[in-house]
N, C-alpha and C positions, 0 to 999 in steps of 0.2 A: 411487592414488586417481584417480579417473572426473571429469572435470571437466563438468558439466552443461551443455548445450550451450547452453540459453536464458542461463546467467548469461555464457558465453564470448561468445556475440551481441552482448551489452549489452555488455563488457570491449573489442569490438574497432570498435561503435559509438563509444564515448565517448574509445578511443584516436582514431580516425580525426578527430572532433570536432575535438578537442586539438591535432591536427596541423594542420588548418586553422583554427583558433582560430575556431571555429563556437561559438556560444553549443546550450546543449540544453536542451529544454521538458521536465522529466520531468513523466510522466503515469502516473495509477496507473487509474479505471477512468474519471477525466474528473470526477468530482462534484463538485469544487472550480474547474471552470476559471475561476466567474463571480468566486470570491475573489481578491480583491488587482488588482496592475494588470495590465495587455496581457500575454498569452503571448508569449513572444518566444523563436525556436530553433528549432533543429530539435527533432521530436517521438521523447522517449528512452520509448518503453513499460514500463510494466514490470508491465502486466499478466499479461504468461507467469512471473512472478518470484514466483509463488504458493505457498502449503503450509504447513504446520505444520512445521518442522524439528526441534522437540524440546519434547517437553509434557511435565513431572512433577509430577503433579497432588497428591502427598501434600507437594510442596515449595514448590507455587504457582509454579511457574516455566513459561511457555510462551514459544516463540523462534518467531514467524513472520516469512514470505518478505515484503517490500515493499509484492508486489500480491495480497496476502492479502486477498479481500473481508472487511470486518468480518462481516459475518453469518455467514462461515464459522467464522472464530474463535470468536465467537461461539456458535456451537451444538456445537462441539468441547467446549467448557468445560462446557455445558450437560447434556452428556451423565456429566460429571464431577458436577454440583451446582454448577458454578462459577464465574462470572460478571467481567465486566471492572469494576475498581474505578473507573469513569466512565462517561459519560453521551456517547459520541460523537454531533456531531447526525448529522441523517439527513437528506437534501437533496431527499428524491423522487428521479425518474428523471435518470439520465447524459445527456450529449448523445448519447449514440450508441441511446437508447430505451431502454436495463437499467433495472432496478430502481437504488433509489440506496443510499445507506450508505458506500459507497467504499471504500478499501481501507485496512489497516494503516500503509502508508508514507505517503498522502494525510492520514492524521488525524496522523499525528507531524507532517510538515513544517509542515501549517498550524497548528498548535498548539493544534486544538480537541476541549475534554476533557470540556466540558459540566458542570452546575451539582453533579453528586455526586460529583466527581472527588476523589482522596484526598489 
């Protein structure tokens, strides 16, 4: 088995980290940086950590990558009939000028599910 070189990047970042006991900022497309307190660490991207890895749409089951923009997901399901059982908010634009929405991993860590969440 092929070990995907963007996830080996981030595996040899957060080793190297660890070795110098460096604190790490993980960032997914940035639309949550204003949430909570001060970034602190070095910045672990993981925007390249994106995709769908496995959808089965008669089972309701989809597995996506970290820095999965939710709009992608999003219109993956759409294409099914199928839609995310919450209400993720939407932040307007990243600091970096994207659209905003953010990404899969951004909405899990902050823990925001929005008012139709199941």
């Amino acid at each position: 088995m092929t070990q995907d070189p963007t996830l080996a990047a981030l595996v040899e970042q957060v080793r190297e980290a660890a070795e110098r006991r460096q604190p790490l900022c993980i960032r997914g497309s940035g639309s949550k940086d204003f949430y909570g307190g001060p970034l602190i660490g070095e910045p672990l991207s993981l925007g390249e950590l994106r995709g769908i890895s496995s959808y089965e749409p008669t089972e309701l089951v989809v597995t996506a990558r970290a820095g999965t923009p939710l709009a992608e997901l999003e219109a993956a399901l759409a294409e099914k009939g199928q839609w995310l059982p919450f209400e993720p908010p939407r932040f307007g634009h990243t600091p970096g000028g994207g659209p905003g929405g953010g990404t899969v991993g951004g909405m899990v860590a902050a823990g925001l599910a929005g008012p139709a969440r199941a």
